[in-house]
N, CA and C of each residue as an Amber inpcrd file, in Angstrom:
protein
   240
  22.9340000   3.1690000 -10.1160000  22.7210000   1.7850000  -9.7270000
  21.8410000   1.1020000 -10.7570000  21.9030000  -0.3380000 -10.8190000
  21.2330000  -0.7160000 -11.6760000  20.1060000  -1.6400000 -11.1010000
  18.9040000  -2.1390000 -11.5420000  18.3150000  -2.8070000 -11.0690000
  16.8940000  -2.2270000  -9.9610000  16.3730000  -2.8080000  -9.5550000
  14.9840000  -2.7010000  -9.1190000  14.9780000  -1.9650000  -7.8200000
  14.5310000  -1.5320000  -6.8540000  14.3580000  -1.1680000  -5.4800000
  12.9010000  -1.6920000  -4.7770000  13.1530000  -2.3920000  -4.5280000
  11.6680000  -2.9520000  -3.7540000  11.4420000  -3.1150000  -1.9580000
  10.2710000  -2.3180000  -2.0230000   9.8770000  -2.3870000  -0.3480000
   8.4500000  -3.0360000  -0.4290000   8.1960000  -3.8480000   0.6530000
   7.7800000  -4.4540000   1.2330000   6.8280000  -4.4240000   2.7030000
   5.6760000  -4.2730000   2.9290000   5.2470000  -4.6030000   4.1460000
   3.7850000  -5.1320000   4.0950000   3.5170000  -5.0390000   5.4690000
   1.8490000  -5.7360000   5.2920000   1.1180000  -4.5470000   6.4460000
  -0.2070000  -4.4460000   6.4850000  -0.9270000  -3.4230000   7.2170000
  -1.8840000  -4.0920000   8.1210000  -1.9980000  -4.3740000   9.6900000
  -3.2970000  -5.0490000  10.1430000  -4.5700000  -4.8630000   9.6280000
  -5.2620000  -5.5430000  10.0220000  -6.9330000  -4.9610000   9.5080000
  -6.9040000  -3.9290000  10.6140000  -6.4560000  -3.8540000  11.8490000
  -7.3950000  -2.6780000  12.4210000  -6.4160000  -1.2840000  11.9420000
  -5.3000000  -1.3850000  11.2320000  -4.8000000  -0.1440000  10.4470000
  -5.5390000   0.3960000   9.9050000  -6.8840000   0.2290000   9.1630000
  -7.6960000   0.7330000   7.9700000  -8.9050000   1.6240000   9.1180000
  -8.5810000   2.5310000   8.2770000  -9.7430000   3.5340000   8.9920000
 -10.5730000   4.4150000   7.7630000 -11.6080000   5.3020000   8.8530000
 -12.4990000   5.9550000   7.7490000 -13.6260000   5.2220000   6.6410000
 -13.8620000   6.4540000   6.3290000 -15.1690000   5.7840000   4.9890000
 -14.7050000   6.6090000   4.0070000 -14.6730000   5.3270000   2.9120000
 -14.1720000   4.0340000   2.8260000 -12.6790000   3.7410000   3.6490000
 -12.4340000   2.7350000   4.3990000 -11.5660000   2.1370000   5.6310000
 -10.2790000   1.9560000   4.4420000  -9.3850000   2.9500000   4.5480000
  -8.1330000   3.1170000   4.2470000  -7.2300000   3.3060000   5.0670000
  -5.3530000   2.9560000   4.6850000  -4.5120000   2.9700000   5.7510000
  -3.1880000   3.6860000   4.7390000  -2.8900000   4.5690000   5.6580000
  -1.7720000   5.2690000   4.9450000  -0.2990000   4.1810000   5.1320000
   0.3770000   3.9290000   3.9760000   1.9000000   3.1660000   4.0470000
   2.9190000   4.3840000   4.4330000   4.0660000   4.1790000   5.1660000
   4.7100000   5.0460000   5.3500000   6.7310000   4.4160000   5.0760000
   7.3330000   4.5230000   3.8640000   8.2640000   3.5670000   3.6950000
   8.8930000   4.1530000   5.2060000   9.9320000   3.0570000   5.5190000
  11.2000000   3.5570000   6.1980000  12.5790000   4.5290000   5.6640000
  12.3640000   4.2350000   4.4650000  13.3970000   5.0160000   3.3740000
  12.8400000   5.4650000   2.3890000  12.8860000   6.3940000   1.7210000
  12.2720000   6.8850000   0.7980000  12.6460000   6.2510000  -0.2870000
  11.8200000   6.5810000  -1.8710000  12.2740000   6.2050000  -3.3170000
  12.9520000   7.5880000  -3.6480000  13.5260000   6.7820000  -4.5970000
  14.1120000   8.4270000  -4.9880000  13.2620000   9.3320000  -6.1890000
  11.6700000   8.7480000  -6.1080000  10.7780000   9.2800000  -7.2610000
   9.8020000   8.7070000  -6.8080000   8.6020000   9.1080000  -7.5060000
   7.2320000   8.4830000  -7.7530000   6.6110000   7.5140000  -8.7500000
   7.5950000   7.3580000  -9.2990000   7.9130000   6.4380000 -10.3140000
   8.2660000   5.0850000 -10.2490000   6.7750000   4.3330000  -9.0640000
   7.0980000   2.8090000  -8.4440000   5.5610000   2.3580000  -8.4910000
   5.7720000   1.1560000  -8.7550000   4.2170000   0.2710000  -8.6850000
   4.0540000  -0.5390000  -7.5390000   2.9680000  -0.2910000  -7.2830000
   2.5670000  -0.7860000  -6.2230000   1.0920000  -1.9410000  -6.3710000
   1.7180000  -3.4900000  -5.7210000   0.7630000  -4.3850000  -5.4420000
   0.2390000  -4.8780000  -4.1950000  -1.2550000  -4.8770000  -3.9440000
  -1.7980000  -4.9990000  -2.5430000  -2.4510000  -6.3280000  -2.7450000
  -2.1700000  -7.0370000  -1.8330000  -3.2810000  -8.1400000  -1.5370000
  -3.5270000  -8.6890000  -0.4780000  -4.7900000  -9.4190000   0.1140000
  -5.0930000  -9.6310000   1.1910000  -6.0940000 -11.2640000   1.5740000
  -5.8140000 -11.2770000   2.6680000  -7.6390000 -12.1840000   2.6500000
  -8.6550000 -11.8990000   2.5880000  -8.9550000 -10.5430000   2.8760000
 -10.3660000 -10.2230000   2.3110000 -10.1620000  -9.5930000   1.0830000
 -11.8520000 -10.1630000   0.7210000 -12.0120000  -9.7780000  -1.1560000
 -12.4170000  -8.3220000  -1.2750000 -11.3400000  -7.6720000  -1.7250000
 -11.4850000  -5.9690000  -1.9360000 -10.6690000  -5.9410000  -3.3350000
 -11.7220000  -4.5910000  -3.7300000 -11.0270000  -4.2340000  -4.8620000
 -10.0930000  -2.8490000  -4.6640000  -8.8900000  -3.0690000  -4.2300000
  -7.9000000  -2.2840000  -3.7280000  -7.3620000  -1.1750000  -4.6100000
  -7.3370000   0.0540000  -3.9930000  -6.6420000   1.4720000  -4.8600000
  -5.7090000   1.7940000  -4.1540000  -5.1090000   2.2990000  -4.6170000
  -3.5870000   2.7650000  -4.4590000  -3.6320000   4.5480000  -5.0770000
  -3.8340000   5.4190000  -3.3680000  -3.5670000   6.3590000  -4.0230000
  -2.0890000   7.5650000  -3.2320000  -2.7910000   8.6550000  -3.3830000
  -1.5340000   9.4370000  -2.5400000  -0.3480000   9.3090000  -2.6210000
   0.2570000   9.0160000  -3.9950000   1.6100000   8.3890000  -4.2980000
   2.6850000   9.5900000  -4.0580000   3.6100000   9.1560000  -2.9060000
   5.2430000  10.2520000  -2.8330000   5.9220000   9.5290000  -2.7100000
   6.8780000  10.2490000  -2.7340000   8.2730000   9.1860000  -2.5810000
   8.6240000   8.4320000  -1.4690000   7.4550000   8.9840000  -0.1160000
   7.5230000   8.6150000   1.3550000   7.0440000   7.2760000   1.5380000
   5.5630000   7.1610000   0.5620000   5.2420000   6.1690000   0.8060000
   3.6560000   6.5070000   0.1220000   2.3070000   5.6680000   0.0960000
   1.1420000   5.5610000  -0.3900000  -0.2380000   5.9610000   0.7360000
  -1.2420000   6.0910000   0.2460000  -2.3730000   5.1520000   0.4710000
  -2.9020000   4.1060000  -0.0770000  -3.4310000   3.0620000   0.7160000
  -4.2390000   1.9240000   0.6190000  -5.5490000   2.0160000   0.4870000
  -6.7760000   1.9990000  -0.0540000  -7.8770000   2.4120000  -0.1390000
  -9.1800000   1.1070000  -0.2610000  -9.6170000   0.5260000   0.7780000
 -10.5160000  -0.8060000   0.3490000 -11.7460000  -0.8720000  -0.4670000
 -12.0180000   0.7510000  -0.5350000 -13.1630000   0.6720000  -1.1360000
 -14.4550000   0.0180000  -0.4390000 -14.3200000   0.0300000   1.0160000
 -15.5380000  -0.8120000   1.2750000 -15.3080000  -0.4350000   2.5950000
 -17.1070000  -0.4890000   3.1660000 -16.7990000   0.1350000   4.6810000
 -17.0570000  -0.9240000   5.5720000 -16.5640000  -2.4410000   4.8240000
 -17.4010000  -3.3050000   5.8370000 -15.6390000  -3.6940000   6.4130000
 -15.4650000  -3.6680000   7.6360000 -14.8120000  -4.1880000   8.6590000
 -13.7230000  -5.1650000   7.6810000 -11.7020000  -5.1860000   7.8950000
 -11.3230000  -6.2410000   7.6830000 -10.9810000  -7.0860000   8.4610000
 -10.8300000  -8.7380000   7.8440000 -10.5140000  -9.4470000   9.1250000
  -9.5880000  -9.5980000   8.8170000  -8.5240000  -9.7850000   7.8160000
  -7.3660000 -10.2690000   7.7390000  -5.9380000  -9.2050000   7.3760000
  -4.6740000  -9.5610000   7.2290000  -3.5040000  -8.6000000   7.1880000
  -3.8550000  -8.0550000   5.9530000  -3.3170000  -6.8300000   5.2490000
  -3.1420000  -6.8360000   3.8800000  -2.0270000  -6.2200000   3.6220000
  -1.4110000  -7.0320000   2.6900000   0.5260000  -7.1180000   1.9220000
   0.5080000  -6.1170000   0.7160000   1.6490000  -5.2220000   1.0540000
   2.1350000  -4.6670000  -0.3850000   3.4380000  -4.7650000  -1.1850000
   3.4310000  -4.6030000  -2.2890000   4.7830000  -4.3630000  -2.5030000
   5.0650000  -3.2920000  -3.5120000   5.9500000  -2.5810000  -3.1840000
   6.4720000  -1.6050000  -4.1620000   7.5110000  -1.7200000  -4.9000000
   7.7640000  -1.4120000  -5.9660000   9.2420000  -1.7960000  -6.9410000
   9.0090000  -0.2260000  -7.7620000  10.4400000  -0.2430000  -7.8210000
  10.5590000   1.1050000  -8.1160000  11.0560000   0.8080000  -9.6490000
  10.3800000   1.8520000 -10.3280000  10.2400000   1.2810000 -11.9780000
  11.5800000   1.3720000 -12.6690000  12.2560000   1.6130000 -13.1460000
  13.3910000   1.0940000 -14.0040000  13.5720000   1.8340000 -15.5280000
C-alpha cells in the first residue's frame, strides 16, 4: 500500500495516573511496526513524552504530578 496510516484519539484528564500522571494509548488496530510518530497536545502546559512504543499502541507521559484539567489529543502516522 502506499501512503500514510494514521490513528487518532484523545485521553481524559482523569485517564492519567501515577507519578509522574501518565496514560497508556491502546490503538484499536495495530501498525504493522514501530516505525510511527507520534504527536500529543493538550490544554494544559506539559512537556509531553511519548514512551513504550509497540505496534499496539504508546505511553503518554506528563511529566508532572500536578492534576490535568483538560482532554489530551494524539496522533500517530505511521512513517513511510
Amino acid at each position: 500500500t502506499s501512503g500514510a496510516a494514521f490513528k487518532s484519539g484523545s485521553v481524559a484528564n482523569s485517564g492519567f495516573t501515577g507519578t509522574p500522571l501518565a496514560a497508556n494509548v491502546t490503538f484499536s488496530s495495530s501498525f504493522s511496526g514501530t516505525n510511527f510518530s507520534v504527536v500529543v497536545t493538550g490544554g494544559d502546559a506539559r512537556i509531553w513524552t511519548v514512551e513504550n512504543i509497540s505496534v499496539s499502541g504508546f505511553t503518554i507521559n506528563s511529566n508532572s504530578d500536578t492534576l490535568l484539567s483538560y482532554s489530551t489529543y494524539w496522533i500517530a502516522s505511521q512513517n513511510v
